[in-house]
RORONU-750885 format. One line per 3 residues: number of its first residue (from 1); their letters; for each residue x, y, z of N, C-alpha, C. Coordinates in steps of 0.05 Angstrom, whole numbers, always signed. Example, Ala and Ser with C-alpha at 12.3 -4.5 7.8 and 13.67 -1.06 7.14 Angstrom:
2
1> AS> +264/-114/+156/+246/-90/+156/+264/-66/+156  +257/-45/+142/+273/-21/+143/+258/+1/+157
This chain:
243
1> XXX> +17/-23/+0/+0/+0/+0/+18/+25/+0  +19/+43/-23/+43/+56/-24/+19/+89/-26  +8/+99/+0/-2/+113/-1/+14/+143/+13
4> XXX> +4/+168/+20/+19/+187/+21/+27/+185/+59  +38/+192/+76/+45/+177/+107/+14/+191/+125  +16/+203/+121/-3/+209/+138/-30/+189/+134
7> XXX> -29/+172/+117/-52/+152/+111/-47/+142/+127  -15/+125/+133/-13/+105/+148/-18/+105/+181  -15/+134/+190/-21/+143/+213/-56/+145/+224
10> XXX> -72/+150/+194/-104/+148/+202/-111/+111/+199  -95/+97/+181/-99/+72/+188/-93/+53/+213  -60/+72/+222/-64/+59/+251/-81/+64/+271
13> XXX> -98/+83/+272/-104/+95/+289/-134/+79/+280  -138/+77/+254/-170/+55/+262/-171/+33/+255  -139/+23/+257/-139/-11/+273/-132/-11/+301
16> XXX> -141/+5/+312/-141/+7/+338/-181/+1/+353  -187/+3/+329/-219/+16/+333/-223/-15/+314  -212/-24/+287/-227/-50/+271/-204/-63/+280
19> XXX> -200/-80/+291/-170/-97/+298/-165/-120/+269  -196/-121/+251/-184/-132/+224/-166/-122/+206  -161/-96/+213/-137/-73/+203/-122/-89/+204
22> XXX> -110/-99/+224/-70/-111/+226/-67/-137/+210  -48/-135/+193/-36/-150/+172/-55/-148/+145  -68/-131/+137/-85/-135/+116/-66/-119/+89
25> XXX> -48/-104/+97/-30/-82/+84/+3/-84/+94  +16/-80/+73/+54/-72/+75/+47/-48/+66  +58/-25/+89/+54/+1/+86/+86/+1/+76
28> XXX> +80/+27/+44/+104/+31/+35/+103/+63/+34  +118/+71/+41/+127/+99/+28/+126/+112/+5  +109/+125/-8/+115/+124/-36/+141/+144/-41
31> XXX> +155/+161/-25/+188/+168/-28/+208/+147/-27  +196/+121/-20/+224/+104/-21/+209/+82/-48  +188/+98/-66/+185/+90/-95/+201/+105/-112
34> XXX> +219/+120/-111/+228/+136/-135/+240/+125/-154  +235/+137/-173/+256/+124/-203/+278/+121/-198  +290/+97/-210/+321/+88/-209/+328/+87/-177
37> XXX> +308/+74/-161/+317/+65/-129/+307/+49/-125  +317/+22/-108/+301/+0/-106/+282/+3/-90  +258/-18/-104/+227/-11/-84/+239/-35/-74
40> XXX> +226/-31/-42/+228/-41/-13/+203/-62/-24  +192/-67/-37/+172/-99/-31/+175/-104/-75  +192/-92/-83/+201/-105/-112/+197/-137/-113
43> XXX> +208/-153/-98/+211/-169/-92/+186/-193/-93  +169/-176/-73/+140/-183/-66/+115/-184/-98  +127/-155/-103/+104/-151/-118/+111/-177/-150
46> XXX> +137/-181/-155/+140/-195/-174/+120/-220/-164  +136/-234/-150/+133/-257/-147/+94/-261/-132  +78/-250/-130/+62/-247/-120/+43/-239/-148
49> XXX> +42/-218/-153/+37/-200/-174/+46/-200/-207  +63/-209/-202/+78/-204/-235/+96/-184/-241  +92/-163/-221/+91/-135/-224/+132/-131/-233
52> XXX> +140/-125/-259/+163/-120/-257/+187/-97/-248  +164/-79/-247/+176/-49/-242/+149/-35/-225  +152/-23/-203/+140/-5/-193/+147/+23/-182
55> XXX> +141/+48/-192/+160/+73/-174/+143/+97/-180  +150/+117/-162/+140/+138/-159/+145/+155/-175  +128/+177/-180/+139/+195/-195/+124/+220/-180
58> XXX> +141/+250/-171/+122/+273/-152/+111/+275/-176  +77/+296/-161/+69/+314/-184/+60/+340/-168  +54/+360/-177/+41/+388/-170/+16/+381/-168
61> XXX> +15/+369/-137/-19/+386/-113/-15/+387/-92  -15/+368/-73/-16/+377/-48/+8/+366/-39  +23/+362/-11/+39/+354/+2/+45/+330/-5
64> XXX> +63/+310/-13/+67/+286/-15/+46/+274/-42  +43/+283/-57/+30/+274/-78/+50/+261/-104  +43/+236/-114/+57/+222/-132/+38/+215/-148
67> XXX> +47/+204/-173/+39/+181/-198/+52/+158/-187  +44/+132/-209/+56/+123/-203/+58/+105/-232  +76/+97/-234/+93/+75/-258/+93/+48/-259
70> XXX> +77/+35/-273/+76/-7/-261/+75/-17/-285  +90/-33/-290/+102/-56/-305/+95/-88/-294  +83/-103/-321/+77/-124/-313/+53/-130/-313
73> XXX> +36/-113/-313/+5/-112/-312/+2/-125/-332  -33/-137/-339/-41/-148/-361/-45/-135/-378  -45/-101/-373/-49/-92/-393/-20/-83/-416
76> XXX> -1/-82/-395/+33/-72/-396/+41/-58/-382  +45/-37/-391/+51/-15/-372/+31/+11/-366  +29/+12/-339/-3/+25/-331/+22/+46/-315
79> XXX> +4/+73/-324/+14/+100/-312/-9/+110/-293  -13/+122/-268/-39/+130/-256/-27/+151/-251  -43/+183/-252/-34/+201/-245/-44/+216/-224
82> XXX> -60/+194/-206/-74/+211/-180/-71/+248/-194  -83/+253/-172/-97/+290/-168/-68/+304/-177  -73/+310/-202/-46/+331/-205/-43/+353/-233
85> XXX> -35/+372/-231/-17/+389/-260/-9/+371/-272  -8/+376/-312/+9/+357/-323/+32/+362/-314  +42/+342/-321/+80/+332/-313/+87/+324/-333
88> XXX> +106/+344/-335/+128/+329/-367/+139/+316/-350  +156/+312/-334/+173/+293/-310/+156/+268/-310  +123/+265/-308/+114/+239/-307/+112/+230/-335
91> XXX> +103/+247/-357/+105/+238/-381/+137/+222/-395  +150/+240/-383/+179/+224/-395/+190/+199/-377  +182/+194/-356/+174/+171/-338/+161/+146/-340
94> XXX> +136/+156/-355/+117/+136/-368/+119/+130/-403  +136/+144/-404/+142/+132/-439/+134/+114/-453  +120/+115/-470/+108/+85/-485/+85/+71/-469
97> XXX> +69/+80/-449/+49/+72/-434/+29/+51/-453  +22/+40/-440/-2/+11/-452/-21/+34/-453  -27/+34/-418/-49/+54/-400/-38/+71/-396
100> XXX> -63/+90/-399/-55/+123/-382/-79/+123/-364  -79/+126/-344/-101/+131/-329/-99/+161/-314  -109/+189/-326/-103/+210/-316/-137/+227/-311
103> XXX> -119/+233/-298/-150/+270/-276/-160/+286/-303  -183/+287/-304/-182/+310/-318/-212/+322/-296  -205/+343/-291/-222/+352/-267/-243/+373/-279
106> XXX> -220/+381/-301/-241/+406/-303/-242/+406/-335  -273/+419/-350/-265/+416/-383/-252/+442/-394  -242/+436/-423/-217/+456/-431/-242/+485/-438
109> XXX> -217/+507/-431/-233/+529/-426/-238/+544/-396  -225/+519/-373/-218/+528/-345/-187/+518/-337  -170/+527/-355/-143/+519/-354/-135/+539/-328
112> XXX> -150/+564/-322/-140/+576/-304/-147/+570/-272  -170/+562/-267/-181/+548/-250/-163/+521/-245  -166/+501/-261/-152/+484/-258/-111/+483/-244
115> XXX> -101/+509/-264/-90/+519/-246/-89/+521/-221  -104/+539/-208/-108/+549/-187/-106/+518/-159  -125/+502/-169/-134/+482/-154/-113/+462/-160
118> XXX> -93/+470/-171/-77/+439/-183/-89/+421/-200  -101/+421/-213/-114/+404/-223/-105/+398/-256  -118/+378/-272/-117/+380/-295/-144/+383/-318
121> XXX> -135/+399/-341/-173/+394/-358/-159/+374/-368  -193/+364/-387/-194/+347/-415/-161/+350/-432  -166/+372/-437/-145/+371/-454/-111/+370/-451
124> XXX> -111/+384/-431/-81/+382/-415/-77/+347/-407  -95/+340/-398/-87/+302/-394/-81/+293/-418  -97/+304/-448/-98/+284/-467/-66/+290/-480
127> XXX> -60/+321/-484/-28/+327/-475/-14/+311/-472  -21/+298/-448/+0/+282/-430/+9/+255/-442  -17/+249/-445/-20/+218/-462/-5/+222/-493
130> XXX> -1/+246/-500/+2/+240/-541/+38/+251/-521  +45/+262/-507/+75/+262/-502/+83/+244/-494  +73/+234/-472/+84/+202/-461/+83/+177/-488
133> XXX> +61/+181/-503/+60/+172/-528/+52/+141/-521  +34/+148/-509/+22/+128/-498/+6/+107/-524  +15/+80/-526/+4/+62/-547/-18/+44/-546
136> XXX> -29/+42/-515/-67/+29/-522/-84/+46/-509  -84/+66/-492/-116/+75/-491/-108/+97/-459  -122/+118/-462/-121/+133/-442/-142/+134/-425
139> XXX> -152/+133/-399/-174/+134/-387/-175/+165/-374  -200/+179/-377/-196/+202/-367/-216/+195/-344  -214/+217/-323/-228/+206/-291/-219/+231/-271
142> XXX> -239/+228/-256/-244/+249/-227/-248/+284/-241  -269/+269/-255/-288/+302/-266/-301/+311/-235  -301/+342/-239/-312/+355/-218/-341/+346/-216
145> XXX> -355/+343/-192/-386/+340/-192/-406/+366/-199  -386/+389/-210/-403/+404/-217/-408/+403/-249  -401/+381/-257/-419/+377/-293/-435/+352/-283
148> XXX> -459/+353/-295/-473/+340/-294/-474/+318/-323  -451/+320/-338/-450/+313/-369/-413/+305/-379  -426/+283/-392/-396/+286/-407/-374/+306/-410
151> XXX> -353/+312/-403/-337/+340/-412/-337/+332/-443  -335/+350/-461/-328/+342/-486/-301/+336/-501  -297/+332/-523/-269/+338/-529/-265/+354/-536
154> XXX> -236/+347/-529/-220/+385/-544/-212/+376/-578  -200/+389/-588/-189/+388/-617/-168/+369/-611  -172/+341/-631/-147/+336/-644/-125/+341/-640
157> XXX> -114/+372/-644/-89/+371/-635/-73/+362/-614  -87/+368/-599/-85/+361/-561/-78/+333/-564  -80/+316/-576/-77/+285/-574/-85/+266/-599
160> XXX> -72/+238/-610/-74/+234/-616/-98/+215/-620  -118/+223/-649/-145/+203/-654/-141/+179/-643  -122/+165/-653/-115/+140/-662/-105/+124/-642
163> XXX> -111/+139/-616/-103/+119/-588/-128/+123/-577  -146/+105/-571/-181/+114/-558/-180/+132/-523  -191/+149/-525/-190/+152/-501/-221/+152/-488
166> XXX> -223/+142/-461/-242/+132/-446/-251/+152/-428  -278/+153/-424/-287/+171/-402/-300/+148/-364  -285/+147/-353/-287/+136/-338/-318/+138/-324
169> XXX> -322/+124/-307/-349/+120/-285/-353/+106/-270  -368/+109/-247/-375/+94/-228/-372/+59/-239  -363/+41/-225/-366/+16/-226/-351/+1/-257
172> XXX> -348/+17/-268/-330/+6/-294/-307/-4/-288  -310/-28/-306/-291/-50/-303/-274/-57/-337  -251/-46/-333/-233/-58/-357/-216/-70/-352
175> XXX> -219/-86/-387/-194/-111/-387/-188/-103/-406  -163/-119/-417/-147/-109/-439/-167/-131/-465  -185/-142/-457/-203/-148/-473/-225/-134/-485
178> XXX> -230/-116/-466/-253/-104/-475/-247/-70/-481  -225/-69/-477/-215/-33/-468/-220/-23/-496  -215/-33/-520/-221/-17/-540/-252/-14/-548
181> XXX> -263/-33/-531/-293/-24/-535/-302/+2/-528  -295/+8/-495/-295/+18/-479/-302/+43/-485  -277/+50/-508/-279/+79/-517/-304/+89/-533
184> XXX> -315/+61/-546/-343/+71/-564/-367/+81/-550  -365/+78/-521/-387/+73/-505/-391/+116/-499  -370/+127/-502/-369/+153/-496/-394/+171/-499
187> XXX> -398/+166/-530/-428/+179/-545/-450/+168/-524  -453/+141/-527/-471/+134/-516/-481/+143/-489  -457/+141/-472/-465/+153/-446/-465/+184/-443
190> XXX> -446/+197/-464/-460/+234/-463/-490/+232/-469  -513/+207/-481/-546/+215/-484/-547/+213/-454  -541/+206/-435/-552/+201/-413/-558/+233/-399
193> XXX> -537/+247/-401/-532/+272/-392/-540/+299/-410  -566/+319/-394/-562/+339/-419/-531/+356/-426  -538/+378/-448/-511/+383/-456/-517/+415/-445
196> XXX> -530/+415/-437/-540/+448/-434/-545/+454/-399  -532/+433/-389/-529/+439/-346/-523/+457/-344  -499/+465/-360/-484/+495/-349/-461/+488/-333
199> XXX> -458/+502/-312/-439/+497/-284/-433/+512/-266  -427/+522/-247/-437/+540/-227/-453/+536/-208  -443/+559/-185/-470/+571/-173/-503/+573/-181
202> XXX> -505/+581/-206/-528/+585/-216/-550/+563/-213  -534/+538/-215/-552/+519/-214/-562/+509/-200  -538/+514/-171/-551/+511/-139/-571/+535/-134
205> XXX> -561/+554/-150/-585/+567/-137/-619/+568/-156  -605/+548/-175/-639/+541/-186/-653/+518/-172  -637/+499/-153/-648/+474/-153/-661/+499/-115
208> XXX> -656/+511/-108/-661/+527/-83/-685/+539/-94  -686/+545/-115/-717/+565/-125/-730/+537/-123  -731/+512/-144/-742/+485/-148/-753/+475/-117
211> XXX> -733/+476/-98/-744/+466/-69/-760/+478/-55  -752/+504/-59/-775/+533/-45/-799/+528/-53  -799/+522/-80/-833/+526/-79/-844/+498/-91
214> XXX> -834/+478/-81/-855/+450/-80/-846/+430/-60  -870/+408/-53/-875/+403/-24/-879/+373/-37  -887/+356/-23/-880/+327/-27/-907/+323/-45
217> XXX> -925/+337/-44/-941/+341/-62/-949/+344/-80  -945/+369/-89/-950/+382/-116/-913/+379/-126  -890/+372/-124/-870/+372/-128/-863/+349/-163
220> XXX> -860/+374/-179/-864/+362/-211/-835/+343/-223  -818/+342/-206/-786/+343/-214/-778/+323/-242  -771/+327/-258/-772/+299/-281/-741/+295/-276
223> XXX> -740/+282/-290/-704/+265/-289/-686/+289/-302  -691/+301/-322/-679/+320/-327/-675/+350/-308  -694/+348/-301/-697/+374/-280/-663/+362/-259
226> XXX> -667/+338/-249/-649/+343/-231/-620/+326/-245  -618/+317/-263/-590/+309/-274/-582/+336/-291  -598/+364/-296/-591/+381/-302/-581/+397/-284
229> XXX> -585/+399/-259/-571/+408/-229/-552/+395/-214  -525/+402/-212/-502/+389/-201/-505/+389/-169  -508/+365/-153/-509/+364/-130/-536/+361/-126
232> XXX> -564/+352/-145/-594/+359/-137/-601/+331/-119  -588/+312/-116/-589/+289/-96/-583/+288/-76  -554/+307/-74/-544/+315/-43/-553/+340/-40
235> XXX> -578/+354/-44/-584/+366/-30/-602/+362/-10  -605/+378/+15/-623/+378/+37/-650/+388/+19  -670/+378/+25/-700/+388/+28/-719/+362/+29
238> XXX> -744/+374/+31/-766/+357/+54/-784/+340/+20  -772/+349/-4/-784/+333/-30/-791/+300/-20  -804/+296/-32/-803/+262/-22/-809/+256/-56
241> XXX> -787/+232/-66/-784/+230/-81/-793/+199/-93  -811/+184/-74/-812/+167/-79/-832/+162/-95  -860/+179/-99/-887/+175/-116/-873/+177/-144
């Protein structure tokens, strides 16, 4: 488990509280994963795993934040770029990737935002993927919950057609059997979502007009009403949504 330390300190602290905590994990450091240094369970992960190479790579967000680099997978070589700014440093790291599995948090057109928050858009990940030059398929993942919709794509230029790239979701499961399907499924699942949510404030404060004035009663809400409002499930109010 090569998570950031302070994980390992909230896991000791609630196998103190689940005592099925102890031995379920080899807590690793992900600083004593760095490129060109031997990983402390190399050893383990081969012979266990397959795994021929594992290592860290930093990125730009918070304190102790990494990618990480794995060799040996079924798919080949799988890059993950947890919460981060692109990285030429991870791109030239992950060279020739099978997988890209990268953030794209925000869609292109909030490069400054994304900024701000560390983060990456659509298009800055797909960047990442046509530099690393990545050769079976990129997964994009951890869109903000304020779209209620597919992000779209950016232009072509940003990345290459001819490697599919995937819009991730809840409960999806890929194999290197099915992954080029994977990518056809994109269209299909933008019908699920309208294209016209918006994003913002605005919309919290439409689903607040929507709650103000209907009661478990007279309350009209259609499926679109609330997959067109970001957050209209987690919000508080007395709607009863079961009729």
């Amino acid at each position: 488990l090569p998570p950031p330390p302070a994980i390992f300190r909230f896991l000791a602290e609630y196998s103190s509280i689940d005592p099925r905590m102890f031995g379920t994990y080899t807590p690793v450091d992900c600083r004593d994963m760095a490129q060109n240094t031997v990983n402390p369970v190399a050893a383990r992960l081969q012979q266990e795993l397959g795994i021929t190479s594992c290592f860290s790579v930093p990125v730009a967000h918070c304190l102790h934040s990494f990618a990480i680099v794995i060799d040996g997978t079924s798919f080949g070589r799988v890059v993950y770029s947890g919460d981060c700014r692109p990285s030429v440093q991870l791109a030239s790291a992950g060279k020739g990737a099978d997988l890209l599995i990268h953030e794209a948090t925000f869609e292109d057109g909030m490069e400054a935002e994304a900024a701000l928050k560390r983060h990456s858009t659509v298009g800055e990940a797909l960047s990442i993927g046509k530099r690393m030059n990545v050769q079976g398929a990129i997964v994009l993942t951890h869109f903000s919950q304020r779209y209620p919709r597919i992000p779209p794509m950016p232009s072509s230029s940003s990345y290459s057609e001819d490697i599919p790239a995937i819009f991730a979701f809840d409960f999806m499961k890929l194999t290197p059997s099915n992954i080029q399907k994977a990518s056809l499924l994109t269209s299909a699942v933008s019908l699920l979502y309208p294209e016209d949510g918006g994003g913002g404030a605005d919309e919290t404060e439409d689903l607040d007009i929507i709650m103000e004035g209907s009661s478990s009663r007279d309350c009209q809400l259609t499926a679109n009403d609330l997959l067109g409002i970001p957050g209209a499930f987690a919000a508080a109010s007395n709607v009863d949504y079961r009729r």
